[in-house]
Structures are given as C-alpha cells and as structure tokens.
PQR file of N, CA, C, O and H, with PARSE charges and radii, in Angstrom:
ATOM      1  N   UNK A   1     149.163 105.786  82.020 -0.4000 1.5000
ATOM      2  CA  UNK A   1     148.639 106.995  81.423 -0.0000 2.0000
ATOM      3  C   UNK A   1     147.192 106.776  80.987  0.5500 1.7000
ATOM      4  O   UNK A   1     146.863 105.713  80.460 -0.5500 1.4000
ATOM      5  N   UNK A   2     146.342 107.744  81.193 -0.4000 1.5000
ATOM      6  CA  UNK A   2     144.687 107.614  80.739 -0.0000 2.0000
ATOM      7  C   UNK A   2     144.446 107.761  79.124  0.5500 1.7000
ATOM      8  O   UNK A   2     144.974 108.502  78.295 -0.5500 1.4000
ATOM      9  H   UNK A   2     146.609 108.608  81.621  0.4000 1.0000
ATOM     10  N   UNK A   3     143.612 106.929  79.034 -0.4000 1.5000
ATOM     11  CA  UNK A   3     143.937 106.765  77.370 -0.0000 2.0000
ATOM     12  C   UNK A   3     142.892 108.409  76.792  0.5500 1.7000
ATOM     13  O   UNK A   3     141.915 108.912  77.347 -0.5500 1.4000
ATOM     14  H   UNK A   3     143.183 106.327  79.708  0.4000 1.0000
ATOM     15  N   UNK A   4     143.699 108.898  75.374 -0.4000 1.5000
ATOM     16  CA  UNK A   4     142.612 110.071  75.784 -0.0000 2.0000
ATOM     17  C   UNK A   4     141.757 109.810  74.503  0.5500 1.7000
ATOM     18  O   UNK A   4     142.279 109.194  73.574 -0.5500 1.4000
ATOM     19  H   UNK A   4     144.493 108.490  74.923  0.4000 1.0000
ATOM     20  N   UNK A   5     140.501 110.238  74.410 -0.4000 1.5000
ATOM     21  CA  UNK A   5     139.284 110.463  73.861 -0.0000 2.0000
ATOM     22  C   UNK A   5     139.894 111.218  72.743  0.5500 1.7000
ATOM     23  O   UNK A   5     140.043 110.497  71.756 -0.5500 1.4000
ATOM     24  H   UNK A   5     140.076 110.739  75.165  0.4000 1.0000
ATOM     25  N   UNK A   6     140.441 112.881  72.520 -0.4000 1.5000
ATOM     26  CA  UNK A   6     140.735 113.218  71.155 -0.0000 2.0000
ATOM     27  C   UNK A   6     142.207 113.051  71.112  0.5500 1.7000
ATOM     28  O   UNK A   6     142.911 112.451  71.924 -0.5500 1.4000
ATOM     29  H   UNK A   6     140.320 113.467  73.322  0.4000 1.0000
ATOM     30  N   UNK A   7     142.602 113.756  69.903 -0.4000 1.5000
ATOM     31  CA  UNK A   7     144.149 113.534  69.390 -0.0000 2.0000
ATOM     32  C   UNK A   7     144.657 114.574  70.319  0.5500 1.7000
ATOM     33  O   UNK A   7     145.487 114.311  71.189 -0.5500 1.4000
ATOM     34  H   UNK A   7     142.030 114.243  69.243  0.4000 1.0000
ATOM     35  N   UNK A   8     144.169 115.728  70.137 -0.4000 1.5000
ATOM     36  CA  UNK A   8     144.700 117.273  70.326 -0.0000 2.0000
ATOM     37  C   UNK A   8     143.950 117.684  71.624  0.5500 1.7000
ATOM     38  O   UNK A   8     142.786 117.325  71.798 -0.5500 1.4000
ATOM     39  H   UNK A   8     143.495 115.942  69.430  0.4000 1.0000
ATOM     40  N   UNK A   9     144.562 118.372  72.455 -0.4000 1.5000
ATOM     41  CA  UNK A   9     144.131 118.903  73.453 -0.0000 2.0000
ATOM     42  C   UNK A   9     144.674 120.935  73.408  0.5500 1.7000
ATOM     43  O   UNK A   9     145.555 121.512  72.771 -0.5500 1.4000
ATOM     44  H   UNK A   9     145.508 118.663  72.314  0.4000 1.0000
ATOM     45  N   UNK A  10     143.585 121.463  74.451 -0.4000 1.5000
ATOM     46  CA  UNK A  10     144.666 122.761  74.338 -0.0000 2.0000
ATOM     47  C   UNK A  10     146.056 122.821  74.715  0.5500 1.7000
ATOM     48  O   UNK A  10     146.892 123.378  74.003 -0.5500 1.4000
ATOM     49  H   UNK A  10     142.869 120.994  74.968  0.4000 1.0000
ATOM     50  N   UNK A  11     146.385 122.153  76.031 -0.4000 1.5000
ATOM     51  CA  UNK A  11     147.411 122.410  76.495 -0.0000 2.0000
ATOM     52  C   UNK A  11     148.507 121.316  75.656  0.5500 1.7000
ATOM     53  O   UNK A  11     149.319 120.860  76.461 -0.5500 1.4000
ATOM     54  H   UNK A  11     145.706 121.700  76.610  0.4000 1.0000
ATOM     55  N   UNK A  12     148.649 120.961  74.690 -0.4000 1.5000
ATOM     56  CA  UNK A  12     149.028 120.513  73.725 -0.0000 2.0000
ATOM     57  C   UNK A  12     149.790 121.496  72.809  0.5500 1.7000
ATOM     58  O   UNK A  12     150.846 121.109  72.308 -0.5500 1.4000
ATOM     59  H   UNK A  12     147.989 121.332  74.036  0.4000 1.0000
ATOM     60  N   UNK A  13     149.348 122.697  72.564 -0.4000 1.5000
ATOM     61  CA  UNK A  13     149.832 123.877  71.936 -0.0000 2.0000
ATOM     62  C   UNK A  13     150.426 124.889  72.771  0.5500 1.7000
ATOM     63  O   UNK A  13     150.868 125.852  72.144 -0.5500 1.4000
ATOM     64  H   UNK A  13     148.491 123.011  72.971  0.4000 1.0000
ATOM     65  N   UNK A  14     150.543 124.918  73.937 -0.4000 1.5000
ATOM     66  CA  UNK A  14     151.908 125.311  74.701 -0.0000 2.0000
ATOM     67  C   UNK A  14     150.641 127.046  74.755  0.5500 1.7000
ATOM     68  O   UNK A  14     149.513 127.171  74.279 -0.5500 1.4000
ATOM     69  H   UNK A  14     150.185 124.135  74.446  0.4000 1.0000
ATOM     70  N   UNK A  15     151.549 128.127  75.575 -0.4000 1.5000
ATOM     71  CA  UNK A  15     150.917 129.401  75.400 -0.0000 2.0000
ATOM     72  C   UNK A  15     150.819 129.822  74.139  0.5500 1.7000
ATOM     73  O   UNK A  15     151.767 129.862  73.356 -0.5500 1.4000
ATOM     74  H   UNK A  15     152.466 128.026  75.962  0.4000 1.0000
ATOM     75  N   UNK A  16     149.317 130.255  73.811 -0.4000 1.5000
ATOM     76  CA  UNK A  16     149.178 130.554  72.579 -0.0000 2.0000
ATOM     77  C   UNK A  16     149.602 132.462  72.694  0.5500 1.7000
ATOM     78  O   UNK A  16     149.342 133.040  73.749 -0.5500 1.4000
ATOM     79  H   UNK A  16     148.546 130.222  74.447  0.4000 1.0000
ATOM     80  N   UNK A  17     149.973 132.914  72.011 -0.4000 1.5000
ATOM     81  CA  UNK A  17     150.027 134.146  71.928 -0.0000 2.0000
ATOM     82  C   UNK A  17     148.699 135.076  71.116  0.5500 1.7000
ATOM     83  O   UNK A  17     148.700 136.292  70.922 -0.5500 1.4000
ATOM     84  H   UNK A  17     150.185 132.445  71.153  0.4000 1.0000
ATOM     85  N   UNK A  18     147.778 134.239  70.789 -0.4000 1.5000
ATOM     86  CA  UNK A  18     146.271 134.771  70.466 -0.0000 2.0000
ATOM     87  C   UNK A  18     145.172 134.185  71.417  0.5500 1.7000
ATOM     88  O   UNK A  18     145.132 133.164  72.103 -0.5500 1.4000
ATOM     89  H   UNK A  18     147.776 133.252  70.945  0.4000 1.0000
ATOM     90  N   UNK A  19     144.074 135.474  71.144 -0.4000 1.5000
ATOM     91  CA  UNK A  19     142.631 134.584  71.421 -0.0000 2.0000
ATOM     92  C   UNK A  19     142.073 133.997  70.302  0.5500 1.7000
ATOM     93  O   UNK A  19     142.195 134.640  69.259 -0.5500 1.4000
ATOM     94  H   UNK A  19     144.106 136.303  70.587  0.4000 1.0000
ATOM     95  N   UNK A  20     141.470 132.898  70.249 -0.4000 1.5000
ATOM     96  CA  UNK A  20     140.713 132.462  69.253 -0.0000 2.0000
ATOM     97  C   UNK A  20     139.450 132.962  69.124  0.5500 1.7000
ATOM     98  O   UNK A  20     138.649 132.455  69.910 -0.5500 1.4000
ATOM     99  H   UNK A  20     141.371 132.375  71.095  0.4000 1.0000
ATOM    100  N   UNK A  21     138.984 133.841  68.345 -0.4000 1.5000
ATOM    101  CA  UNK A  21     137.776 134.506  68.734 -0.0000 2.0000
ATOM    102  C   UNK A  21     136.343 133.649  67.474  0.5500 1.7000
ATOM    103  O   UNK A  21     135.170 133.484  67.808 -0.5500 1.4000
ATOM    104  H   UNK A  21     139.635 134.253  67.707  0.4000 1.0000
ATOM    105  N   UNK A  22     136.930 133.266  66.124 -0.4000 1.5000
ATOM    106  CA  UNK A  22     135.940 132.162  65.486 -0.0000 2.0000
ATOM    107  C   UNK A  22     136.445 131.611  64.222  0.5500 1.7000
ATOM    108  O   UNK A  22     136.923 132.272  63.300 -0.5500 1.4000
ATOM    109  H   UNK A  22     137.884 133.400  65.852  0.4000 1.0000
ATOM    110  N   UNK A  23     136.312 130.495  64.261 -0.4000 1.5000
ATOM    111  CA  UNK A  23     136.759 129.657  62.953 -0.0000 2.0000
ATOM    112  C   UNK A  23     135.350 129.482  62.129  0.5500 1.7000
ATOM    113  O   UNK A  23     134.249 129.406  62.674 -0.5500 1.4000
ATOM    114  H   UNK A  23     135.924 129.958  65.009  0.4000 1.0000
ATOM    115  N   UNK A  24     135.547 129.441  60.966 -0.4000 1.5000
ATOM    116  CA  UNK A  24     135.118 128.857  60.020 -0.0000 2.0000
ATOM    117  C   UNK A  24     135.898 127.379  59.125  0.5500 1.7000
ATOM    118  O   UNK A  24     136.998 127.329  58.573 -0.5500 1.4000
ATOM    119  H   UNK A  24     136.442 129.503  60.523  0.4000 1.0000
ATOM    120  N   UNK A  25     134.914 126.380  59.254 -0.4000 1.5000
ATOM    121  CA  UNK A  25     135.228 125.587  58.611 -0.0000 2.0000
ATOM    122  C   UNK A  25     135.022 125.036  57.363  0.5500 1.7000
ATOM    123  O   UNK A  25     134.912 123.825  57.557 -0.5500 1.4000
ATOM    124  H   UNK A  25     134.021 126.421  59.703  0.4000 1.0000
ATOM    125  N   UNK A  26     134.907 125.280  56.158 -0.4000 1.5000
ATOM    126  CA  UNK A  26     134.224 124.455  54.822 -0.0000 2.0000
ATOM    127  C   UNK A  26     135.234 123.257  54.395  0.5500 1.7000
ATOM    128  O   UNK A  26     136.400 123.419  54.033 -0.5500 1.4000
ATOM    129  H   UNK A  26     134.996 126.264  56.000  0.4000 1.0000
ATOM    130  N   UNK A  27     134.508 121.952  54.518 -0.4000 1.5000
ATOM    131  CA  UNK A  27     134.885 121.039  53.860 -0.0000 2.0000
ATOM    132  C   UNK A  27     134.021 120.680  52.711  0.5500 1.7000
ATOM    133  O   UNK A  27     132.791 120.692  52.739 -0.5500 1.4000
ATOM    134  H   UNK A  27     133.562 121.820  54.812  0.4000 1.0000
ATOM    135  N   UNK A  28     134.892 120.302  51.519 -0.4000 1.5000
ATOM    136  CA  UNK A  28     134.451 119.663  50.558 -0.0000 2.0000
ATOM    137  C   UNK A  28     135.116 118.009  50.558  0.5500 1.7000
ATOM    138  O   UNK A  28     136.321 117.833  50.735 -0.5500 1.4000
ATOM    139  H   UNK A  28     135.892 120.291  51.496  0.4000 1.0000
ATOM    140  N   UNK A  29     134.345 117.088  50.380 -0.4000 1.5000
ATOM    141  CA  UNK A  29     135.108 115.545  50.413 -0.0000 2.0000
ATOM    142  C   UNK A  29     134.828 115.139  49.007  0.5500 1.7000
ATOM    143  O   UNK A  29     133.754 115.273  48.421 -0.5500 1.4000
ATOM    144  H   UNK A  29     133.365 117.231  50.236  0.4000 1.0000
ATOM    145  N   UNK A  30     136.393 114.411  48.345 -0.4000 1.5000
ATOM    146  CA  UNK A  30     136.371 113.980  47.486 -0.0000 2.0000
ATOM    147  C   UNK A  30     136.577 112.030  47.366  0.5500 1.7000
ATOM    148  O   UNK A  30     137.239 111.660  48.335 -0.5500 1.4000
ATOM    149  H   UNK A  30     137.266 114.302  48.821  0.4000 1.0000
ATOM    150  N   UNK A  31     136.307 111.235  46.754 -0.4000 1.5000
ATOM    151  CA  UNK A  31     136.467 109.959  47.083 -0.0000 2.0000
ATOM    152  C   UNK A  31     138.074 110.187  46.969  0.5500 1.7000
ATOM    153  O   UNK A  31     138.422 109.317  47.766 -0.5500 1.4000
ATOM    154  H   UNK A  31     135.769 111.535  45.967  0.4000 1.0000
ATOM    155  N   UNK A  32     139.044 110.656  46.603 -0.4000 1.5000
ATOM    156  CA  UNK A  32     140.384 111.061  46.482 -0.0000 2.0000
ATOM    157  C   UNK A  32     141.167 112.038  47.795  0.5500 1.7000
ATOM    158  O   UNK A  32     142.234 111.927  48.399 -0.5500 1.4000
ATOM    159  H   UNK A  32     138.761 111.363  45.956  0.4000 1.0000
ATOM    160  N   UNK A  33     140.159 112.895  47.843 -0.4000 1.5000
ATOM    161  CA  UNK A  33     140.917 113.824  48.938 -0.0000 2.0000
ATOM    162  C   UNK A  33     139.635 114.511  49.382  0.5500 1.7000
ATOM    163  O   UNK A  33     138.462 114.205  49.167 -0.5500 1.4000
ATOM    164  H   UNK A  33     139.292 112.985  47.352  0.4000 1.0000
ATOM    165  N   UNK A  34     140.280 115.728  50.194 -0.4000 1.5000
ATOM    166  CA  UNK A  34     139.241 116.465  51.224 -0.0000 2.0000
ATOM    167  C   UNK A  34     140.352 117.585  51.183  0.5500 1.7000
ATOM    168  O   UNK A  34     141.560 117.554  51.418 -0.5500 1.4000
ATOM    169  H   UNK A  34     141.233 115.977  50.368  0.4000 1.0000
ATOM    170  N   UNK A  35     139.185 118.936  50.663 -0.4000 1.5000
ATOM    171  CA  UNK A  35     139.511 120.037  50.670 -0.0000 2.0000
ATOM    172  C   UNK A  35     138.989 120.526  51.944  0.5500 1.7000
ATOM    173  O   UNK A  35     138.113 119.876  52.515 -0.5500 1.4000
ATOM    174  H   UNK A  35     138.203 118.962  50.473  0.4000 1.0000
ATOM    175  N   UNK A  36     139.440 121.601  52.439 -0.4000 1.5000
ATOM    176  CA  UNK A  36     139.298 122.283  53.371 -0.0000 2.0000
ATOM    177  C   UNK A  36     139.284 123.783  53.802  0.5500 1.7000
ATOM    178  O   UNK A  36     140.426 124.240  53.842 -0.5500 1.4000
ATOM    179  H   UNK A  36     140.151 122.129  51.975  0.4000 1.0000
ATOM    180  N   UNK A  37     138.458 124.538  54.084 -0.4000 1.5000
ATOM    181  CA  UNK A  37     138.886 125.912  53.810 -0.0000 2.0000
ATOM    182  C   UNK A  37     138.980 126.788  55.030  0.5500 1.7000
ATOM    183  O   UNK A  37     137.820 127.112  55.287 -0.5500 1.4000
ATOM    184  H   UNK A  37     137.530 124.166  54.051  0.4000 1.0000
ATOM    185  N   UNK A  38     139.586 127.188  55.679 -0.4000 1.5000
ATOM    186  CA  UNK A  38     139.635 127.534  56.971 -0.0000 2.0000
ATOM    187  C   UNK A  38     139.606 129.192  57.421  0.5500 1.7000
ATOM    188  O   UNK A  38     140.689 129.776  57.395 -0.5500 1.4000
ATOM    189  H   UNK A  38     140.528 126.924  55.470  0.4000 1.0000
ATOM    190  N   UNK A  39     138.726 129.741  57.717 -0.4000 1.5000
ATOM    191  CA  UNK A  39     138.944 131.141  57.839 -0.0000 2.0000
ATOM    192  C   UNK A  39     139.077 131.462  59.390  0.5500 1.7000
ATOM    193  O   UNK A  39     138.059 131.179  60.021 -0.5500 1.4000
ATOM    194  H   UNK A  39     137.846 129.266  57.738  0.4000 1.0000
ATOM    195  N   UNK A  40     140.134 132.000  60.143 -0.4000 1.5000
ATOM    196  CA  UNK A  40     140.172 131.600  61.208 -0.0000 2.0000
ATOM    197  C   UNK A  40     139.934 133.472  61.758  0.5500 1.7000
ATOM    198  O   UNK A  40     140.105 134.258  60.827 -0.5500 1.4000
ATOM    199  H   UNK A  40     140.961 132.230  59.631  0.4000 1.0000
ATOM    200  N   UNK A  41     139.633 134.016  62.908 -0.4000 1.5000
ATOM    201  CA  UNK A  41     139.332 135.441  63.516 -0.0000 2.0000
ATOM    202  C   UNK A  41     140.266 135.221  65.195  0.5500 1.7000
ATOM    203  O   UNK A  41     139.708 134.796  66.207 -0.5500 1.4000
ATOM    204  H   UNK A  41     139.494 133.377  63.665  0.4000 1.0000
ATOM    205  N   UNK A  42     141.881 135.665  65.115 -0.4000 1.5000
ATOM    206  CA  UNK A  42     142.231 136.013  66.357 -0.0000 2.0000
ATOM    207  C   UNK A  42     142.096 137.225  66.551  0.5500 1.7000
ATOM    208  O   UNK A  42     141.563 138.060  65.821 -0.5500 1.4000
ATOM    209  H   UNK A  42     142.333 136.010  64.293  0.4000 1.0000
ATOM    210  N   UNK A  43     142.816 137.406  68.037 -0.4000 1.5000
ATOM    211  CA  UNK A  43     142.931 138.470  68.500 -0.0000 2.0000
ATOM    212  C   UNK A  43     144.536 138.246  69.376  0.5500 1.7000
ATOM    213  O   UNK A  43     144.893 137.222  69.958 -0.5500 1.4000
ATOM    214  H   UNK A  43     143.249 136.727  68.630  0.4000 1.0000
ATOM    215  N   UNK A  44     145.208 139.376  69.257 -0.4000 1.5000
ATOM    216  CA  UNK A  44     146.613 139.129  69.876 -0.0000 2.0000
ATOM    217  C   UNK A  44     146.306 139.431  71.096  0.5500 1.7000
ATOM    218  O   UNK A  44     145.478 140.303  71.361 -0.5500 1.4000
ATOM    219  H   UNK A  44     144.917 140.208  68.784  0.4000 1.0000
ATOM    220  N   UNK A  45     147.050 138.624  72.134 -0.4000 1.5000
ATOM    221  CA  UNK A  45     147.468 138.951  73.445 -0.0000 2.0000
ATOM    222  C   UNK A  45     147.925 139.659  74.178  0.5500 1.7000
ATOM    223  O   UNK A  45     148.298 139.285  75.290 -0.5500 1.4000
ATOM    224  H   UNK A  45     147.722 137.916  71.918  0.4000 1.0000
ATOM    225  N   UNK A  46     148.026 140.927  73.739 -0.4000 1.5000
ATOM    226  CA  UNK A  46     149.162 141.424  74.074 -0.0000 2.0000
ATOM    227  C   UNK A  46     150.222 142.228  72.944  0.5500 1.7000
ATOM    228  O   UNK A  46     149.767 143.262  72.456 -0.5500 1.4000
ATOM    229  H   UNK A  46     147.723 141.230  72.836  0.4000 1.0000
ATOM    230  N   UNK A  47     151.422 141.855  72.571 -0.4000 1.5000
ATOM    231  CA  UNK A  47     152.063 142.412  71.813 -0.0000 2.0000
ATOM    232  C   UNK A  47     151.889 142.105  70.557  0.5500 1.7000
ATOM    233  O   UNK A  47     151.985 140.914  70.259 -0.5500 1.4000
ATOM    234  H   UNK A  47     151.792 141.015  72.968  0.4000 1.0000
ATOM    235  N   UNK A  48     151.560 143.189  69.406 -0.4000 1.5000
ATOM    236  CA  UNK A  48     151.406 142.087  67.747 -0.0000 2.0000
ATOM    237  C   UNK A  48     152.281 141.151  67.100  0.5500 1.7000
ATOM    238  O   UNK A  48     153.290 141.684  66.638 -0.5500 1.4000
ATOM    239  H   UNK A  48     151.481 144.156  69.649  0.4000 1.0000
ATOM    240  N   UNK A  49     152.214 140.245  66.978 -0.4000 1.5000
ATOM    241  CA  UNK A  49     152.932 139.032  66.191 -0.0000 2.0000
ATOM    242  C   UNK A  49     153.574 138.898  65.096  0.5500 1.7000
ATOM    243  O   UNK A  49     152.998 138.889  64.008 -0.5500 1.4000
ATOM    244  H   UNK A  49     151.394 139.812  67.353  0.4000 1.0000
ATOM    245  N   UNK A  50     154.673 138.794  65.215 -0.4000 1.5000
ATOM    246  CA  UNK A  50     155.282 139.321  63.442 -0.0000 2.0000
ATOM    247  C   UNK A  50     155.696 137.879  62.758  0.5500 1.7000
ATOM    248  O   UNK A  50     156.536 137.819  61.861 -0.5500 1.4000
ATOM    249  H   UNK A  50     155.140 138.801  66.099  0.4000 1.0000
ATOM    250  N   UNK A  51     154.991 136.688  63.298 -0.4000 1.5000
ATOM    251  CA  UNK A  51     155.488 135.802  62.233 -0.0000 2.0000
ATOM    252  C   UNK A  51     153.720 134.263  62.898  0.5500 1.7000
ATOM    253  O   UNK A  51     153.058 134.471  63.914 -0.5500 1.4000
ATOM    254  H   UNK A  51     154.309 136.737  64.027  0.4000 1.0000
ATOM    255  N   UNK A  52     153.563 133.422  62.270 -0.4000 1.5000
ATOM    256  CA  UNK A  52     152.768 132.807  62.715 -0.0000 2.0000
ATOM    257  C   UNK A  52     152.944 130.969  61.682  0.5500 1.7000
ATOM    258  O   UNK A  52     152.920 130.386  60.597 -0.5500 1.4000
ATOM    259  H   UNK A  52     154.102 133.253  61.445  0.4000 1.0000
ATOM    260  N   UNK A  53     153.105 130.886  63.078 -0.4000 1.5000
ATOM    261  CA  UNK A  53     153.460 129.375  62.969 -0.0000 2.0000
ATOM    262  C   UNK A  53     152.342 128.299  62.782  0.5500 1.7000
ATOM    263  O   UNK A  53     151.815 128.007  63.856 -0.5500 1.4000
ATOM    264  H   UNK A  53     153.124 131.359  63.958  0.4000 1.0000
ATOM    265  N   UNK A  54     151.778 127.550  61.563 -0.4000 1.5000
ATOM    266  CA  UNK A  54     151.453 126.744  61.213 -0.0000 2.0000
ATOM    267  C   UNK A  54     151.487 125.401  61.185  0.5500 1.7000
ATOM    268  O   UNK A  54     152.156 124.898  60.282 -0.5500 1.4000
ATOM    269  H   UNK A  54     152.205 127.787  60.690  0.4000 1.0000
ATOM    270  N   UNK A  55     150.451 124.064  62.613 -0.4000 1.5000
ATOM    271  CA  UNK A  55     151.345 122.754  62.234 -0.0000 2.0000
ATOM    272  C   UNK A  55     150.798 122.099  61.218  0.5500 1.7000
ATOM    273  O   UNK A  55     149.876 121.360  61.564 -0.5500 1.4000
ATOM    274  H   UNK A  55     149.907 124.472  63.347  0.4000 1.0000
ATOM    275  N   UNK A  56     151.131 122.117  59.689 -0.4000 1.5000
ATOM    276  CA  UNK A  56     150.915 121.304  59.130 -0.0000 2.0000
ATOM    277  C   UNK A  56     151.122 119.917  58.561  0.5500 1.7000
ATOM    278  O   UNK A  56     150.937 119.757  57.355 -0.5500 1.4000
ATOM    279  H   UNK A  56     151.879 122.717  59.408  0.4000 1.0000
ATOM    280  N   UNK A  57     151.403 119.143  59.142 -0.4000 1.5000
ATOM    281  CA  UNK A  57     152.382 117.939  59.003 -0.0000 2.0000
ATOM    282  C   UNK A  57     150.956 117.047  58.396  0.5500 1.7000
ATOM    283  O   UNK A  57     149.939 116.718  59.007 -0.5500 1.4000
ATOM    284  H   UNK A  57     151.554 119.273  60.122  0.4000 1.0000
ATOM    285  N   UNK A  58     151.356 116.815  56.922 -0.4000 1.5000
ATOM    286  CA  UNK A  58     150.536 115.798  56.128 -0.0000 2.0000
ATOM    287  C   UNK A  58     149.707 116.276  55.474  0.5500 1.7000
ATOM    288  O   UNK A  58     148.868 115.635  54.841 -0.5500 1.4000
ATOM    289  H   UNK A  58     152.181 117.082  56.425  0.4000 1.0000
ATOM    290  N   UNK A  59     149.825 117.744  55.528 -0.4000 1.5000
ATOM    291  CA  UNK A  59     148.836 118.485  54.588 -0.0000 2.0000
ATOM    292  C   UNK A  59     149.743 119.457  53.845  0.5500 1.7000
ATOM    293  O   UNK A  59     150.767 119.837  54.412 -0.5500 1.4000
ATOM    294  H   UNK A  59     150.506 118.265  56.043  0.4000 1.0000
ATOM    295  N   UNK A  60     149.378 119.994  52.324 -0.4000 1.5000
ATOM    296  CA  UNK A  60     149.371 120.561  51.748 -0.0000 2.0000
ATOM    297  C   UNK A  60     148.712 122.137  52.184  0.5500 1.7000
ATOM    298  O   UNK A  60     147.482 122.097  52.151 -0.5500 1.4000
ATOM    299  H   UNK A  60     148.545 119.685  51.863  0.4000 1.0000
ATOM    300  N   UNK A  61     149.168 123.269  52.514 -0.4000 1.5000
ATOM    301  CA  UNK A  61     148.990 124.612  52.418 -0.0000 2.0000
ATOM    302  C   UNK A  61     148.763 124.768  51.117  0.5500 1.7000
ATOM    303  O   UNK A  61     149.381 123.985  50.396 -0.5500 1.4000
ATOM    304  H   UNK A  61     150.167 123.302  52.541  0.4000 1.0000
ATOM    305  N   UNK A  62     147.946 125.671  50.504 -0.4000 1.5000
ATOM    306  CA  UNK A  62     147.857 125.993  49.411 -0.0000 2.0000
ATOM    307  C   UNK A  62     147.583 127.738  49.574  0.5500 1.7000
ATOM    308  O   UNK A  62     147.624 128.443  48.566 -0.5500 1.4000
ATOM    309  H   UNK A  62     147.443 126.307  51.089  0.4000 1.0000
ATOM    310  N   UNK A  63     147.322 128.294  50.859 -0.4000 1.5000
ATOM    311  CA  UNK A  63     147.663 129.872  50.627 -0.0000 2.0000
ATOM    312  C   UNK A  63     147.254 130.117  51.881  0.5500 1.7000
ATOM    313  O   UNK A  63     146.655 129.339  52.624 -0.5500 1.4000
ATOM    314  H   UNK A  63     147.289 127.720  51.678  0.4000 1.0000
ATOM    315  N   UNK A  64     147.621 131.303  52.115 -0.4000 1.5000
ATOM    316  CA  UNK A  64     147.671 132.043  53.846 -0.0000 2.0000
ATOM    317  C   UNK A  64     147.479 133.904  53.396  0.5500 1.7000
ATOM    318  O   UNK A  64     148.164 134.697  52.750 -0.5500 1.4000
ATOM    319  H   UNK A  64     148.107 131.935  51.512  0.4000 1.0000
ATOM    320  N   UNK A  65     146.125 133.987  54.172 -0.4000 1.5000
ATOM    321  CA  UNK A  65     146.406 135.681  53.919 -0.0000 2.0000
ATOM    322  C   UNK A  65     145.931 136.290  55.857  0.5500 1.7000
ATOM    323  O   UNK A  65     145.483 135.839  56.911 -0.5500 1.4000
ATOM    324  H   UNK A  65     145.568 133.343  54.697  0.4000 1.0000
ATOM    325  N   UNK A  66     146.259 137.116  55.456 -0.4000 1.5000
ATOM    326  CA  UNK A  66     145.953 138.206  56.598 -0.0000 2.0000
ATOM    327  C   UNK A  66     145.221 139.106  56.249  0.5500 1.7000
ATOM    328  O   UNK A  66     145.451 139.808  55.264 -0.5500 1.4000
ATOM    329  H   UNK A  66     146.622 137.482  54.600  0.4000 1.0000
ATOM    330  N   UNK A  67     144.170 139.235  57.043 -0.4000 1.5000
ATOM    331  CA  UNK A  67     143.510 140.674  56.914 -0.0000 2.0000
ATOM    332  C   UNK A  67     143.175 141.601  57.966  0.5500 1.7000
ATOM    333  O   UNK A  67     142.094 141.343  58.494 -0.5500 1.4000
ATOM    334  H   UNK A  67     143.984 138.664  57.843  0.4000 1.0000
ATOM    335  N   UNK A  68     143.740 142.532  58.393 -0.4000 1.5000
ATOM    336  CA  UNK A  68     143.743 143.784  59.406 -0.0000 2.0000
ATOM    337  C   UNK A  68     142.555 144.433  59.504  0.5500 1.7000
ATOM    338  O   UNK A  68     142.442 145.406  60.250 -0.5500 1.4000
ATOM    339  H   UNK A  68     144.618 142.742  57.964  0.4000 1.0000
TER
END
C-alpha cells in the first residue's frame, strides 16, 4: 500500500450528501489545549437533510447551530 501524505482524504467520507461551499476556521492555541471555531456554508444535494452526522472522535463539541 502507498504510504499517504495526509490522514484524511475525500473519498474517505463515502458520498457526501452536501456541497461544501466555505469553511471558516479560527483557532486559538493554548499551552493546555486548542480551541477551535468552525463556521462551515453547505449546500444540499439534492433532497434536504434532516439529521447531520458529525466525526468527532477525541474532541469535545461544545455547540452546533443551523442557520437557513
């Protein structure tokens, strides 16, 4: 197997049911931790989405909104 360069690839996340149209990223780094603030802009594919799946494994969520 070819060793790969990043962790994550697209086809790694299977069919997405959005477009990714722009992220925002703000990090703050602490000698303790690293905040992060993520404002993300899809667009659905197709049919609207009634639930949205998050991988967070090793992180803390601290809130999720939607805005229409």
């Amino acid at each position: 197997m070819k060793p790969r360069l990043y962790k994550y690839y697209p086809e790694d996340f299977g069919e997405l049911k959005v477009d990714v149209l722009h992220m925002d990223l703000v990090f703050d780094v602490f000698d303790d931790r690293t905040n992060v603030k993520s404002m993300l802009r899809v667009k659905t594919l197709g049919e609207p989405i009634e639930k949205l799946e998050l991988n967070c494994r090793d992180l803390e969520v601290r809130a999720v909104s939607c805005i229409q």
